[in-house]
PDB file of N, CA, C and O in Angstrom, chain B, residues numbered from 101:
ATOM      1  N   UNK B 101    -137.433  55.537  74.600  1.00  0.00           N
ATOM      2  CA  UNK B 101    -138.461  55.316  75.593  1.00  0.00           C
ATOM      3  C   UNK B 101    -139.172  56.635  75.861  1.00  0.00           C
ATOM      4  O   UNK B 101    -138.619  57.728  75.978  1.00  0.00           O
ATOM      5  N   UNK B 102    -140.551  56.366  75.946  1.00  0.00           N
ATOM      6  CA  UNK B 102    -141.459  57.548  75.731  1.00  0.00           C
ATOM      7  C   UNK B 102    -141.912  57.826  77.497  1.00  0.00           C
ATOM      8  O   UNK B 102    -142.228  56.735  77.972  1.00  0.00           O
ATOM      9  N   UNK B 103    -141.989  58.636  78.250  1.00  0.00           N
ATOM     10  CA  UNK B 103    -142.627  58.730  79.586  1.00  0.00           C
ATOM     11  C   UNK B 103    -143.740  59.643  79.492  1.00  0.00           C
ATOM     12  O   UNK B 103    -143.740  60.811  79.104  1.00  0.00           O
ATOM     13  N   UNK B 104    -145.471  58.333  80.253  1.00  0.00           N
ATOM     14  CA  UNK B 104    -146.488  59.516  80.087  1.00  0.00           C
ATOM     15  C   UNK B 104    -146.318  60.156  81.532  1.00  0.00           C
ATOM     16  O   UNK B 104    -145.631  59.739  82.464  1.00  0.00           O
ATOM     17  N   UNK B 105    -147.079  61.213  81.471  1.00  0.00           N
ATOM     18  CA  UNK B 105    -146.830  61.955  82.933  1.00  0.00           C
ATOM     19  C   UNK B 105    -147.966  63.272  82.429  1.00  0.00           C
ATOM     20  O   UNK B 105    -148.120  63.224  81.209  1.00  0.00           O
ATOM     21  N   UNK B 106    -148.697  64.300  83.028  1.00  0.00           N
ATOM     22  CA  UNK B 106    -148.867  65.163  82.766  1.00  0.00           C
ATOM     23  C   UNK B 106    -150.115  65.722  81.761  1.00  0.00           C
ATOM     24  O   UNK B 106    -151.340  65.835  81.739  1.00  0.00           O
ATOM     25  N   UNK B 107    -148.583  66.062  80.731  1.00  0.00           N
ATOM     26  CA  UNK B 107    -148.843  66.432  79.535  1.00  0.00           C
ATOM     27  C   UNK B 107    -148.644  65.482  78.899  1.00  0.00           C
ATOM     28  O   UNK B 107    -148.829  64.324  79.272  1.00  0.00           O
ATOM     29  N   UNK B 108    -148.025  66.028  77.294  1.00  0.00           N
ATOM     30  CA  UNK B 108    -147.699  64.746  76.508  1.00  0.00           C
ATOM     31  C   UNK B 108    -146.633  64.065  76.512  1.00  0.00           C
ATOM     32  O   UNK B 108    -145.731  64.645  77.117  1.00  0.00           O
ATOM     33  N   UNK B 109    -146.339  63.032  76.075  1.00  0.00           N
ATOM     34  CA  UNK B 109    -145.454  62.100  76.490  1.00  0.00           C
ATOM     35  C   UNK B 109    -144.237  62.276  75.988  1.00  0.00           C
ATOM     36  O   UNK B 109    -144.097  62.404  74.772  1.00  0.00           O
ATOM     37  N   UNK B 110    -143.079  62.313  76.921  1.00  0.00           N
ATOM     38  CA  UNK B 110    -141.241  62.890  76.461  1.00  0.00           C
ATOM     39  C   UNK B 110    -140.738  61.708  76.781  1.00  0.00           C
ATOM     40  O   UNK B 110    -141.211  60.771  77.425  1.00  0.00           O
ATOM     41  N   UNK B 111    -139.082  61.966  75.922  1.00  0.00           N
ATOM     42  CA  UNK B 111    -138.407  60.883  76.122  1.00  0.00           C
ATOM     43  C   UNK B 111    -138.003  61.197  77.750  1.00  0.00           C
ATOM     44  O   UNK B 111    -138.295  62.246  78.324  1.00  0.00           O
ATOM     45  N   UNK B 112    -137.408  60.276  78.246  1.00  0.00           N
ATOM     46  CA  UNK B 112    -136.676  60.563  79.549  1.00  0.00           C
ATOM     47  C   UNK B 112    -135.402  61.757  79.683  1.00  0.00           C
ATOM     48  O   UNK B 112    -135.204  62.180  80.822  1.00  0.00           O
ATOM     49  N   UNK B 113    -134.668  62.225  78.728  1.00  0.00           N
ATOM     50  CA  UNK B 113    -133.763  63.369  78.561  1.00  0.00           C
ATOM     51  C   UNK B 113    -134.496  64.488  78.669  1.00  0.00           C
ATOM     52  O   UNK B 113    -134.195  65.485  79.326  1.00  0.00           O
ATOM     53  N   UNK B 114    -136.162  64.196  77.548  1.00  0.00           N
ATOM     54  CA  UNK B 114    -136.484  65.710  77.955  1.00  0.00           C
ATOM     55  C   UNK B 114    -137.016  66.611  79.153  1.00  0.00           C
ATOM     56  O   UNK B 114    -137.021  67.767  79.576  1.00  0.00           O
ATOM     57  N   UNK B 115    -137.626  64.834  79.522  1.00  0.00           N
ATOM     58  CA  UNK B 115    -138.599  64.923  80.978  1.00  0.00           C
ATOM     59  C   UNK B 115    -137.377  65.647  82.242  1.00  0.00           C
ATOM     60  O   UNK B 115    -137.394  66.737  82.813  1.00  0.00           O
ATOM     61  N   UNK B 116    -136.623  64.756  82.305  1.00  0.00           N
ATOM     62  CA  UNK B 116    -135.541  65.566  83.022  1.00  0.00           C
ATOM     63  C   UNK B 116    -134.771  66.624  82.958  1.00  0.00           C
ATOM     64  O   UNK B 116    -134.024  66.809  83.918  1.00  0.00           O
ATOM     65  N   UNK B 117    -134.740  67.722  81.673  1.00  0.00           N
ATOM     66  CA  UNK B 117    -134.639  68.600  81.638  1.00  0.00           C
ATOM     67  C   UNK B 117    -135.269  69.538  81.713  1.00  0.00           C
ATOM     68  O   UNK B 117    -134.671  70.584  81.965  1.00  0.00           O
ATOM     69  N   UNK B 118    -137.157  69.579  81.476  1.00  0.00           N
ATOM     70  CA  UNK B 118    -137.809  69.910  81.738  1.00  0.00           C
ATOM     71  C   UNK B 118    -138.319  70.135  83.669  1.00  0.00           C
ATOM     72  O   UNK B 118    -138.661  71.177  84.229  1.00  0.00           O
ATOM     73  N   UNK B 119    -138.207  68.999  84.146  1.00  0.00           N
ATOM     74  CA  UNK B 119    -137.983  68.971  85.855  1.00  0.00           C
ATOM     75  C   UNK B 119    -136.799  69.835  86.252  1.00  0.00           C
ATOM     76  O   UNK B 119    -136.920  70.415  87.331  1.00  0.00           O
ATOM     77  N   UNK B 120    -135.688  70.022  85.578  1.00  0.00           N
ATOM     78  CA  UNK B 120    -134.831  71.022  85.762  1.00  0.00           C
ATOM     79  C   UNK B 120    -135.165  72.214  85.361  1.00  0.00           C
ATOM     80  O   UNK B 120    -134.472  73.084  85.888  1.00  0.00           O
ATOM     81  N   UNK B 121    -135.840  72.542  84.742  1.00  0.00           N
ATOM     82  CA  UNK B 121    -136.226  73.716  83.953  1.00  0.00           C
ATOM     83  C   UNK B 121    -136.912  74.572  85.360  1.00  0.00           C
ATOM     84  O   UNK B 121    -136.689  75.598  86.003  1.00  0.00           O
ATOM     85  N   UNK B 122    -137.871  73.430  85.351  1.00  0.00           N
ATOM     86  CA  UNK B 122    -139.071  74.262  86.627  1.00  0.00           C
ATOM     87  C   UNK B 122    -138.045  74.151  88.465  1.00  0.00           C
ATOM     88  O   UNK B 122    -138.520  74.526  89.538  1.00  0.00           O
ATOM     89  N   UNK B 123    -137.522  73.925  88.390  1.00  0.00           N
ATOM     90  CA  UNK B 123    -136.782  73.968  89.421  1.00  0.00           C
ATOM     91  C   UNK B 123    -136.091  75.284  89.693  1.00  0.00           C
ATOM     92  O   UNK B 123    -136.026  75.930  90.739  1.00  0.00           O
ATOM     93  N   UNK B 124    -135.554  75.538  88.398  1.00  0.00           N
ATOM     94  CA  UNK B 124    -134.282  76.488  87.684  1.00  0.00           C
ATOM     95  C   UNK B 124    -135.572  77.988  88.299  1.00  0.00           C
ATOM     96  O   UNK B 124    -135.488  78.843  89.180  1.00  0.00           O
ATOM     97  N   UNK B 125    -136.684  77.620  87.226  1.00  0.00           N
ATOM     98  CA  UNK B 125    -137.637  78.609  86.878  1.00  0.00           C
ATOM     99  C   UNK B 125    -137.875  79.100  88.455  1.00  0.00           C
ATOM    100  O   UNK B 125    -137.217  80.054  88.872  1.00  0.00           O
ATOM    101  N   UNK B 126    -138.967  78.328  89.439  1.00  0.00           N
ATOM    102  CA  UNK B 126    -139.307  78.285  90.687  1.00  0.00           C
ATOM    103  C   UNK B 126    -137.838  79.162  91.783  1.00  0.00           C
ATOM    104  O   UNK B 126    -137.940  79.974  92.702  1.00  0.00           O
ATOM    105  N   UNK B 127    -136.599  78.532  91.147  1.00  0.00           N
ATOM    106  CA  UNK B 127    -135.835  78.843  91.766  1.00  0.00           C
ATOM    107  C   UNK B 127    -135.069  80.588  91.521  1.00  0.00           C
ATOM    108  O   UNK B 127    -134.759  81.323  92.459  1.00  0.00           O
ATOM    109  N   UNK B 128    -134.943  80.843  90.415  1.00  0.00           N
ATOM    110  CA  UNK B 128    -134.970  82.364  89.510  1.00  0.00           C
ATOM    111  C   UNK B 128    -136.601  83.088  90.646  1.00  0.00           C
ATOM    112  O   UNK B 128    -136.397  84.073  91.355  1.00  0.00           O
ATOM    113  N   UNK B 129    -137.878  82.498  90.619  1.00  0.00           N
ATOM    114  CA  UNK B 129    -138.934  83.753  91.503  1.00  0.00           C
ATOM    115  C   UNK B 129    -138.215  83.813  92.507  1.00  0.00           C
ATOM    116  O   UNK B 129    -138.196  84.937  93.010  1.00  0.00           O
ATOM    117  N   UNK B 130    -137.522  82.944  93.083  1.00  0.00           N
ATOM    118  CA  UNK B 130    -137.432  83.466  94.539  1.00  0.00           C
ATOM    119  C   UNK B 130    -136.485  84.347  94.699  1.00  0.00           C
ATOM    120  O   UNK B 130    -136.600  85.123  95.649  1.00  0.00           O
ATOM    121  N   UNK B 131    -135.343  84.448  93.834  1.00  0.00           N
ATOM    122  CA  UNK B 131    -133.797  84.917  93.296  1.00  0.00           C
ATOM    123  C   UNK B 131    -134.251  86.481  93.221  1.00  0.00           C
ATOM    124  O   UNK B 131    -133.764  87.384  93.901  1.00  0.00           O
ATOM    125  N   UNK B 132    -135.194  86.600  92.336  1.00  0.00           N
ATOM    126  CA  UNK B 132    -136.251  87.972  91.776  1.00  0.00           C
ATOM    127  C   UNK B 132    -136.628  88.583  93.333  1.00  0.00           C
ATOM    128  O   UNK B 132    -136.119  89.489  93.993  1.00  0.00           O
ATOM    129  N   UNK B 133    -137.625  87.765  93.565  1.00  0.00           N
ATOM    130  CA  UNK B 133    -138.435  87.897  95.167  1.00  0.00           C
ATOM    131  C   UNK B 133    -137.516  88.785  95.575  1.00  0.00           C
ATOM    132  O   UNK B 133    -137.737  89.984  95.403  1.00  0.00           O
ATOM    133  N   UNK B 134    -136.380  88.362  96.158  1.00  0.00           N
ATOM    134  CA  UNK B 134    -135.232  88.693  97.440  1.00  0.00           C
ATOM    135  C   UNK B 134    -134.600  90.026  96.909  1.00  0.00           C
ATOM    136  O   UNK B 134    -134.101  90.801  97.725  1.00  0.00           O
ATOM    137  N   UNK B 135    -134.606  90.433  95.056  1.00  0.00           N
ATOM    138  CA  UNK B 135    -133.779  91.365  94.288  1.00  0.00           C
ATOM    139  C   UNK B 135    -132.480  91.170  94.637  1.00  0.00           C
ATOM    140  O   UNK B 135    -131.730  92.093  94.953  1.00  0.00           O
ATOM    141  N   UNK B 136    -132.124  89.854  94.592  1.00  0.00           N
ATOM    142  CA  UNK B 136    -130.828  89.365  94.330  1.00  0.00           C
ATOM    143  C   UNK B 136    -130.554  89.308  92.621  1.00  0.00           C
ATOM    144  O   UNK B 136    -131.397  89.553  91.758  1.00  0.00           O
ATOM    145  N   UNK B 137    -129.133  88.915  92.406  1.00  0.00           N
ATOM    146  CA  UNK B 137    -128.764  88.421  90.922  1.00  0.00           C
ATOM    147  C   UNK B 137    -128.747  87.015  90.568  1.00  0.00           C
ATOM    148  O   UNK B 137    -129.268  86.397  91.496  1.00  0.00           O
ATOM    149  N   UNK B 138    -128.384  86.240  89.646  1.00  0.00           N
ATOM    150  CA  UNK B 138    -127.743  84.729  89.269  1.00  0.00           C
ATOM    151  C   UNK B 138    -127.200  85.180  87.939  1.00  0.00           C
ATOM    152  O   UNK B 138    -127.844  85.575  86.967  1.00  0.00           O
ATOM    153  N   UNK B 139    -125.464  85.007  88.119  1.00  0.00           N
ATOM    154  CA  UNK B 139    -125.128  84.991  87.026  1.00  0.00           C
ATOM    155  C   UNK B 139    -125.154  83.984  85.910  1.00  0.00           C
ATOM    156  O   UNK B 139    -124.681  82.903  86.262  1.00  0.00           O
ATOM    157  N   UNK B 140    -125.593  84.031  84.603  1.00  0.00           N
ATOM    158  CA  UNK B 140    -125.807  83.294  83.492  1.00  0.00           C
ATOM    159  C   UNK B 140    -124.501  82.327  83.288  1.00  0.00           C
ATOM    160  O   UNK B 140    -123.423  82.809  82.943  1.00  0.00           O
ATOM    161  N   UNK B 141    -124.672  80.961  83.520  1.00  0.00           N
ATOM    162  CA  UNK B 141    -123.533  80.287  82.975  1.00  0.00           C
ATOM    163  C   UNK B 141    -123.378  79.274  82.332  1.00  0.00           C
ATOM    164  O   UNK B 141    -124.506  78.787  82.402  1.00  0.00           O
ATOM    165  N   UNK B 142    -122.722  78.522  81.684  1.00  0.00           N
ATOM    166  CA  UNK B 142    -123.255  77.547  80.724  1.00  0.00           C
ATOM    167  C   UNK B 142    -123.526  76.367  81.646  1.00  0.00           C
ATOM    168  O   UNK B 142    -123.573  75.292  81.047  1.00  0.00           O
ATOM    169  N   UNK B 143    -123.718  76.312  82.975  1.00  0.00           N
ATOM    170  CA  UNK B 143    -124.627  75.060  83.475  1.00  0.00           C
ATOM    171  C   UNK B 143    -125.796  75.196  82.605  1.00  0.00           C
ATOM    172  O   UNK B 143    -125.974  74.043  82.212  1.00  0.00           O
ATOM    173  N   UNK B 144    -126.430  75.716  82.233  1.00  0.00           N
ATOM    174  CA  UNK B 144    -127.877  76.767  82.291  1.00  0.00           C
ATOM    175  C   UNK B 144    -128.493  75.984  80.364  1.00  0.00           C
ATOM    176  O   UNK B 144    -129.465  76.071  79.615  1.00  0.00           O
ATOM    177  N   UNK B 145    -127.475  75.463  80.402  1.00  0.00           N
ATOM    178  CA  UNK B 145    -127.616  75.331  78.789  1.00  0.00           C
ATOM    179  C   UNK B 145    -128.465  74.045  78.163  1.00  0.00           C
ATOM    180  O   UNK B 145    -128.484  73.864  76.945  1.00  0.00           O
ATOM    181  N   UNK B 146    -129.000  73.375  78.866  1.00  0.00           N
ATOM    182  CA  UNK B 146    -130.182  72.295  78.652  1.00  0.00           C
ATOM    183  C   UNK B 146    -131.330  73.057  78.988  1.00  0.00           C
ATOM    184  O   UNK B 146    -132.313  72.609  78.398  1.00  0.00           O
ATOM    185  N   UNK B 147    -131.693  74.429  79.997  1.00  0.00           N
ATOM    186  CA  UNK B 147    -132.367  74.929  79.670  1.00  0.00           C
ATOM    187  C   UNK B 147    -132.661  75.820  78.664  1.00  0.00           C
ATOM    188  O   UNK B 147    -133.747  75.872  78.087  1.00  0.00           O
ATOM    189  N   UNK B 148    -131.736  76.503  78.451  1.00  0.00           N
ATOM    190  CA  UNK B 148    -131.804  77.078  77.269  1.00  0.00           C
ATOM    191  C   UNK B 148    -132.131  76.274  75.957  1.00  0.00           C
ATOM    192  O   UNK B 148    -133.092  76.692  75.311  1.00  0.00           O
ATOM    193  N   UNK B 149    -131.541  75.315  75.541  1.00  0.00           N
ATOM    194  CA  UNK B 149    -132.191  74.404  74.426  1.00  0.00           C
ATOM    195  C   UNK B 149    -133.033  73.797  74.664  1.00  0.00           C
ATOM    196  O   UNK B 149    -133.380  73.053  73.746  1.00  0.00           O
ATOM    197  N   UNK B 150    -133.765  73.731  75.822  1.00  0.00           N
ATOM    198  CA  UNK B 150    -135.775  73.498  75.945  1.00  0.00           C
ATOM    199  C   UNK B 150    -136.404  74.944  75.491  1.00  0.00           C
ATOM    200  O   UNK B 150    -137.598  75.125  75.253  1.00  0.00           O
ATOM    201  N   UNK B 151    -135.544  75.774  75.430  1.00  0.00           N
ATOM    202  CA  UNK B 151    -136.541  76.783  75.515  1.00  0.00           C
ATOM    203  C   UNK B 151    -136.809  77.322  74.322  1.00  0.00           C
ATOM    204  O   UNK B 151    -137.859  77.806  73.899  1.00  0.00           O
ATOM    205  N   UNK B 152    -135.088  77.113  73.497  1.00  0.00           N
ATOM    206  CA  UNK B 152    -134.870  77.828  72.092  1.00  0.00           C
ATOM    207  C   UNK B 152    -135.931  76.012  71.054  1.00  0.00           C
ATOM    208  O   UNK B 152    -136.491  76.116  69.962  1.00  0.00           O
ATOM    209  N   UNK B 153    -135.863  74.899  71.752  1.00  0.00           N
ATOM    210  CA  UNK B 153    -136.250  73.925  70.410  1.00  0.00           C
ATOM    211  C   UNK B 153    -137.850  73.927  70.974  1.00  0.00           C
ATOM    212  O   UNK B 153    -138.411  73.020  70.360  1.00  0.00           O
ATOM    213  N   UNK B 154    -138.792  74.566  71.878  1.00  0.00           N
ATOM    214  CA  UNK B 154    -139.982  74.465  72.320  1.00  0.00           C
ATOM    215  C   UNK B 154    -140.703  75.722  72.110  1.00  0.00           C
ATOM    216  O   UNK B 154    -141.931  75.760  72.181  1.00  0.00           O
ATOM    217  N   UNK B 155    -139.950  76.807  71.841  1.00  0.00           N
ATOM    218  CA  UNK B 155    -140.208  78.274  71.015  1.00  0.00           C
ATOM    219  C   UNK B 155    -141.569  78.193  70.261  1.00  0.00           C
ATOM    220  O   UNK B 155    -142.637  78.708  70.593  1.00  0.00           O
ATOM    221  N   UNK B 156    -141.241  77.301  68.989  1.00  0.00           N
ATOM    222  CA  UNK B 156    -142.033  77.774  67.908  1.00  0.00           C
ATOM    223  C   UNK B 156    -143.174  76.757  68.082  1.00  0.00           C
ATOM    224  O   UNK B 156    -144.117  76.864  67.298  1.00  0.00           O
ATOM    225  N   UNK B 157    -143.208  75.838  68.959  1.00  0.00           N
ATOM    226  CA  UNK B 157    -144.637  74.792  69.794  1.00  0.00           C
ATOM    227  C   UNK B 157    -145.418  75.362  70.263  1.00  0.00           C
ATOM    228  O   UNK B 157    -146.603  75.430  69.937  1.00  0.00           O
ATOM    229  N   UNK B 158    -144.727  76.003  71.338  1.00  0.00           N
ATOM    230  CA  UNK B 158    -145.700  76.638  71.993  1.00  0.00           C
ATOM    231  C   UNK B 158    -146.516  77.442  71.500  1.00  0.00           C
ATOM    232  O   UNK B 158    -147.660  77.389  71.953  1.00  0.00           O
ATOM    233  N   UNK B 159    -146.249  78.340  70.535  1.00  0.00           N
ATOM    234  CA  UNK B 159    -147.014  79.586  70.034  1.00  0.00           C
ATOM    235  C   UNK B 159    -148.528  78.421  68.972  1.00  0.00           C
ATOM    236  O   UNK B 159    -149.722  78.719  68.961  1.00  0.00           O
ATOM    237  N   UNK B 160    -147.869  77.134  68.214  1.00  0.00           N
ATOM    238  CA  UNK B 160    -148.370  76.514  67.581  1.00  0.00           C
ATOM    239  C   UNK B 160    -149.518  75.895  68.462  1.00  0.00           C
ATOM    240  O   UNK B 160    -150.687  76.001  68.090  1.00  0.00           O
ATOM    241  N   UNK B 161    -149.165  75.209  69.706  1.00  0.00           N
ATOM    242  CA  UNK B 161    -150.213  75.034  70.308  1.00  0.00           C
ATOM    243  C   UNK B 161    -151.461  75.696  70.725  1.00  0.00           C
ATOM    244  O   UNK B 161    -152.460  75.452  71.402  1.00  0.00           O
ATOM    245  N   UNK B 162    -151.088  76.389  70.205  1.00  0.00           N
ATOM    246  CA  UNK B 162    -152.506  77.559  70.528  1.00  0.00           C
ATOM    247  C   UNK B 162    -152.784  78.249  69.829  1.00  0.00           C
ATOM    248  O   UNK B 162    -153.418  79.242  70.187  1.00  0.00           O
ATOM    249  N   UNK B 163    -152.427  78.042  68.460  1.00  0.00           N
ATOM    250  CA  UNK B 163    -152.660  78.138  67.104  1.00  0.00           C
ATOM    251  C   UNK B 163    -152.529  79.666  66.950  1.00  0.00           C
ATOM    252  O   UNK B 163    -153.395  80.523  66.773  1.00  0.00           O
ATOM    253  N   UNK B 164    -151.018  79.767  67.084  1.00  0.00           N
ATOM    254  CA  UNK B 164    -150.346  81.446  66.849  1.00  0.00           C
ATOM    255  C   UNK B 164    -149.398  81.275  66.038  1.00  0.00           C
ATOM    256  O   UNK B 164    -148.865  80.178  66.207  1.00  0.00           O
ATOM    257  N   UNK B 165    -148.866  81.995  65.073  1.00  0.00           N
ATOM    258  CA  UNK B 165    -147.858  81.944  64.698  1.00  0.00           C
ATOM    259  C   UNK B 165    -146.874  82.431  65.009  1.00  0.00           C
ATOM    260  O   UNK B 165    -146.731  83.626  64.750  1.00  0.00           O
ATOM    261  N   UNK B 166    -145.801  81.698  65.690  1.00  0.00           N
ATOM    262  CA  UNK B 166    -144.593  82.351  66.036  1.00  0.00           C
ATOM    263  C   UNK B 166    -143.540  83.380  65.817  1.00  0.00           C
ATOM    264  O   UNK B 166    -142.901  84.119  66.566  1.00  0.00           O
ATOM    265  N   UNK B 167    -143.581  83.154  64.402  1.00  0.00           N
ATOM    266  CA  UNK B 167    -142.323  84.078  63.708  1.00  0.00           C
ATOM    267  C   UNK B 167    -142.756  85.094  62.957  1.00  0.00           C
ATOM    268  O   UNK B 167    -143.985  85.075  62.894  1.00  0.00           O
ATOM    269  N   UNK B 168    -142.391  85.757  62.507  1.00  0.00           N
ATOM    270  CA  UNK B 168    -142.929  86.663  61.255  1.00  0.00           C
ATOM    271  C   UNK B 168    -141.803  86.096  60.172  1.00  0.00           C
ATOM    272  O   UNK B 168    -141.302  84.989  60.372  1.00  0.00           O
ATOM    273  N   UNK B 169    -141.420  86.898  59.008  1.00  0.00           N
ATOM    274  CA  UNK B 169    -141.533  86.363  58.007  1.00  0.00           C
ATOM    275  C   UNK B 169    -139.536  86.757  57.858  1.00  0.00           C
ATOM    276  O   UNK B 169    -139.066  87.852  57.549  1.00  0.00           O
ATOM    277  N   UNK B 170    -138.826  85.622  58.153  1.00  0.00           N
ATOM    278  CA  UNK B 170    -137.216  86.003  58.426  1.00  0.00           C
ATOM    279  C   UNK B 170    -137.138  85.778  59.598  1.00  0.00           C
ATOM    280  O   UNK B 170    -135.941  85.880  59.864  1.00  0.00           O
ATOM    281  N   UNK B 171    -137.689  85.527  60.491  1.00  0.00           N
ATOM    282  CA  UNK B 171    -137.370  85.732  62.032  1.00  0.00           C
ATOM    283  C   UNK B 171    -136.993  84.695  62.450  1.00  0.00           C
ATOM    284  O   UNK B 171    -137.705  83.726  62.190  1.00  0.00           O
ATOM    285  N   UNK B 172    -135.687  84.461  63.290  1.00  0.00           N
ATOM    286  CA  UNK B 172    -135.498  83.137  63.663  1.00  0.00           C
ATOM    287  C   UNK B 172    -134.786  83.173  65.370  1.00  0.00           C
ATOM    288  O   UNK B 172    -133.931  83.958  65.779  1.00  0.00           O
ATOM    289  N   UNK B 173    -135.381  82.196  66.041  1.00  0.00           N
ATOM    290  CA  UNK B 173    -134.496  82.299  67.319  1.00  0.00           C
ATOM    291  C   UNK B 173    -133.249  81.491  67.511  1.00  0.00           C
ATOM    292  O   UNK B 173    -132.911  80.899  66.487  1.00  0.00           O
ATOM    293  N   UNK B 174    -132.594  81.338  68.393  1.00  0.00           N
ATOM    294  CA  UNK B 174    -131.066  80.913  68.576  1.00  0.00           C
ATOM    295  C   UNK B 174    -130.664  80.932  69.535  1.00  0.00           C
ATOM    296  O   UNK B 174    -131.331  81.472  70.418  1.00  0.00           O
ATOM    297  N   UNK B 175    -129.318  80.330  69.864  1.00  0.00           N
ATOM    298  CA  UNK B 175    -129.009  80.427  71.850  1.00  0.00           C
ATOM    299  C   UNK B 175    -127.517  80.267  70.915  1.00  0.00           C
ATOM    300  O   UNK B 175    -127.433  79.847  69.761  1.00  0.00           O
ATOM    301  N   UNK B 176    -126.515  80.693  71.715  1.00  0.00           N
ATOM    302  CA  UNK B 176    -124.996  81.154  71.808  1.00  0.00           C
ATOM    303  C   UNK B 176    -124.606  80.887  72.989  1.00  0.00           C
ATOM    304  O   UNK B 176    -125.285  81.303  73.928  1.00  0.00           O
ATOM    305  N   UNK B 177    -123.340  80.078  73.250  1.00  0.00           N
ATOM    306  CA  UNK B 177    -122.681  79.586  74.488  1.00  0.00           C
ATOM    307  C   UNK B 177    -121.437  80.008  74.174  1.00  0.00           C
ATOM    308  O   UNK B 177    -121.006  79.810  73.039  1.00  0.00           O
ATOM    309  N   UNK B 178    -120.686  80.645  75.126  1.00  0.00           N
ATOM    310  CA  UNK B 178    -119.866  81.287  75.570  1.00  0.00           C
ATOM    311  C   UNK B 178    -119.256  80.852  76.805  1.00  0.00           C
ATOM    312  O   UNK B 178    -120.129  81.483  77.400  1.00  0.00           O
ATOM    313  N   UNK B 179    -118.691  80.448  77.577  1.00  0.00           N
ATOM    314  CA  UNK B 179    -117.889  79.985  78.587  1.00  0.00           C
ATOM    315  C   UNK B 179    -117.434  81.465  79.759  1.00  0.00           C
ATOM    316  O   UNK B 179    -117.569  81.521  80.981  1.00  0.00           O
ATOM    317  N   UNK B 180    -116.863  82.548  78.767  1.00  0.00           N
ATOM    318  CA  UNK B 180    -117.039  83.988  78.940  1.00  0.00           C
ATOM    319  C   UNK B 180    -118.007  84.860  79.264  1.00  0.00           C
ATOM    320  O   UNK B 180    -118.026  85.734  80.130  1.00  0.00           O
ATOM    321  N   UNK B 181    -119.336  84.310  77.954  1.00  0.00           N
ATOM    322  CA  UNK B 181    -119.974  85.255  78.738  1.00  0.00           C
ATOM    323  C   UNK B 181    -121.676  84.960  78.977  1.00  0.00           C
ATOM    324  O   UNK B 181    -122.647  85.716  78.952  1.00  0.00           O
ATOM    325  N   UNK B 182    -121.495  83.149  79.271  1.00  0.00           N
ATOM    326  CA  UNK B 182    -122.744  83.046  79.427  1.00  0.00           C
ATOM    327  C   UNK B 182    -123.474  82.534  78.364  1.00  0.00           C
ATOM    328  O   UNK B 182    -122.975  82.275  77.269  1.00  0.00           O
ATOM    329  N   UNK B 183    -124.934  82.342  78.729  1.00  0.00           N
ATOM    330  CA  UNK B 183    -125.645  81.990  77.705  1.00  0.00           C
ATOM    331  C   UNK B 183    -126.282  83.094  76.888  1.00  0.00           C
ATOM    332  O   UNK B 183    -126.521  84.076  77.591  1.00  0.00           O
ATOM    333  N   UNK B 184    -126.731  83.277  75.258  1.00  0.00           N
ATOM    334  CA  UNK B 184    -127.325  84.465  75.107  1.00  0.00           C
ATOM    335  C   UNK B 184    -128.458  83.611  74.397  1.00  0.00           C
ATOM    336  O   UNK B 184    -128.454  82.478  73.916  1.00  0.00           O
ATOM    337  N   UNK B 185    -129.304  84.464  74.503  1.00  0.00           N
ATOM    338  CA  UNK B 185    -131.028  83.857  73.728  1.00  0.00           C
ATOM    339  C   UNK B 185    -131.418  84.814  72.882  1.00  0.00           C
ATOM    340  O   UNK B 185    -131.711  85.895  73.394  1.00  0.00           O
ATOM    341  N   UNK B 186    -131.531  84.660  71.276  1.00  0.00           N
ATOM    342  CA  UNK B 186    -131.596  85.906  70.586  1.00  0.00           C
ATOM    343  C   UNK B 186    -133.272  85.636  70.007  1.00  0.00           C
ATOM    344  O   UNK B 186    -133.950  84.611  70.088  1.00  0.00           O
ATOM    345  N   UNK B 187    -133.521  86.620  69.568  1.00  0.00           N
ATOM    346  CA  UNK B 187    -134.937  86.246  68.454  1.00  0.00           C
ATOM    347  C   UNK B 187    -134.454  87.393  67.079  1.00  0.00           C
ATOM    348  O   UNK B 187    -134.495  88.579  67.404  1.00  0.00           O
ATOM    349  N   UNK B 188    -134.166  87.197  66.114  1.00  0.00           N
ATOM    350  CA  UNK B 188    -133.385  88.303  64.950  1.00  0.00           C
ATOM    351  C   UNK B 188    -134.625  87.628  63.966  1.00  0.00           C
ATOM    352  O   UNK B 188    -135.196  86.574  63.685  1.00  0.00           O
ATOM    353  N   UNK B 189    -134.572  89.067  63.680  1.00  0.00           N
ATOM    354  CA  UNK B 189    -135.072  88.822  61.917  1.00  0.00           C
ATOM    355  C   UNK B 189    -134.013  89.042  60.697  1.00  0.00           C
ATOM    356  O   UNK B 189    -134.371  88.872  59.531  1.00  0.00           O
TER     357      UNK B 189
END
């Protein structure tokens, strides 16, 4: 099942992770704002895989190329030590 809304149309998993995303996001300025911390933990990890599988879209949508030539991004879950978000060539 496809939901229109917005932009373009997501299944319902993504739409709701995406509404979490901006929550997360909105909620991190204010975190910043105050110069408080939030430690990284694998709650965090549906955002992170919007961010690592929507990477190479975004740049496409606006007709950039994302990567250079070897370059690939990735996310690593750890329980220890968090989420990590890499970009390696």
């Amino acid at each position: 099942v496809r939901i229109s809304w917005y932009g373009p149309q997501m299944s319902v998993r993504s739409l709701a992770t995406s509404r979490l995303m901006e929550t997360w996001a909105h909620g991190q300025d204010i975190i910043d704002a105050l110069g408080l911390t939030r430690p990284a933990t694998d709650r965090l990890r549906h955002i992170a895989h919007l961010g690592v599988s929507t990477y190479g879209w975004s740049f496409k949508n606006r007709g950039m190329d994302p990567f250079g030539p070897g370059d690939r991004l990735g996310q690593r879950r750890s329980s220890a030590a968090g989420l990590k978000i890499s970009v390696s060539s």
